[in-house]
C-alpha positions in Angstrom: -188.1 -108.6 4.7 -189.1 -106.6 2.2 -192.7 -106.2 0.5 -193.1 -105.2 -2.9 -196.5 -103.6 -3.7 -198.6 -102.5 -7.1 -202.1 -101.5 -7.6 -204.6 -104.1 -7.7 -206.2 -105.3 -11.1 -208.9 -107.6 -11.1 -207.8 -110.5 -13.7 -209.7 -113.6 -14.8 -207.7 -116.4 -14.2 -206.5 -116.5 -18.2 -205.1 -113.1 -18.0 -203.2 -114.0 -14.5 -201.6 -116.2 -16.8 -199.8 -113.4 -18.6 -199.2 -110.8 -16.0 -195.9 -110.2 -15.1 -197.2 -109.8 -11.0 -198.2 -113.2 -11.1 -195.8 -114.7 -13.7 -193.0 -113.7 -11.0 -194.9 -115.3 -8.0 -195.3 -118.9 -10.0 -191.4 -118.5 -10.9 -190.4 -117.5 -7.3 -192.6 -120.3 -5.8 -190.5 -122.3 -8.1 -187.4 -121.2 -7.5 -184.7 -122.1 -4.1 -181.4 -120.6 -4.6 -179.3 -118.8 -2.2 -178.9 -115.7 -4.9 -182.6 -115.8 -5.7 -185.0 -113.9 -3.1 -187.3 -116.1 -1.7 -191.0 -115.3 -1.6 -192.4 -115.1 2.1 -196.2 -114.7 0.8 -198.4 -112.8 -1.3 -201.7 -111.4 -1.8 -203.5 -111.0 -4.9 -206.2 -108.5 -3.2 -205.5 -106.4 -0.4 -206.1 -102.7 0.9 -203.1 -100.0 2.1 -203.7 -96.8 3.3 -202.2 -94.0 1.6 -200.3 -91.1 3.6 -203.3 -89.0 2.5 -205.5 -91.4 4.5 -207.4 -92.7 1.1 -208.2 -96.2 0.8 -206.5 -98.4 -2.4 -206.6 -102.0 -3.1 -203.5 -103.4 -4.0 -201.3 -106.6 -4.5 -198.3 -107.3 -2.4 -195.4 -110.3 -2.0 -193.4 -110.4 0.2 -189.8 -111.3 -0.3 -186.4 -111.4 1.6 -184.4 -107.8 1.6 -181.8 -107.4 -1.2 -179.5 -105.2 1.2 -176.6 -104.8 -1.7 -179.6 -104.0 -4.4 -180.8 -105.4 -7.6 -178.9 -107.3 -9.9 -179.5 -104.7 -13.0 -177.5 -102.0 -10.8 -174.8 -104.2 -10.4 -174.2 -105.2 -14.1 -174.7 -101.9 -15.3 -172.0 -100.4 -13.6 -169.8 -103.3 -14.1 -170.5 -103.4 -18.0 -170.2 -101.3 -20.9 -171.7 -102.0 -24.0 -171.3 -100.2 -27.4 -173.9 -99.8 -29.7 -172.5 -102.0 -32.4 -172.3 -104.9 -29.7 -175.9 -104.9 -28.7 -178.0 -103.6 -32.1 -179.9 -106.4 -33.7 
């Protein structure tokens, strides 16, 4: 398992409509493949305790554990592109 956490924003609901934290949850609720992590749960509002001992509000999913990493690392040290091949 492995959570993945970023500060809390309060949104109206027409904003969660274009935020990436919550544009991933809809697509991950969507999504069953056995290459695609699945999503355990999330919270929208929640509160963590920093090492310091301060209070923050965050959001958090939580998701299964990528043990050989993300995809990015992969292809990037699997493929090299040239400039001329990528500019638009």
């Amino acid at each position: 398992m492995a959570i993945k956490i970023t500060s809390y924003v309060e949104l109206s609901e027409e904003a969660k409509a274009e935020d990436p934290f919550y544009a991933e949850i809809n697509c991950l609720k969507e999504l069953d493949h056995p290459n695609i992590c699945k999503l355990h749960g999330h919270n929208g509002q929640a509160v963590a305790t920093t090492a310091e001992g301060k209070k923050v509000e965050v959001s958090y999913m939580a998701l299964d554990y990528a043990q050989e990493g993300e995809l990015f690392d992969w292809v990037s040290l699997l493929i090299t592109l040239n400039y001329s091949s990528i500019r638009i």
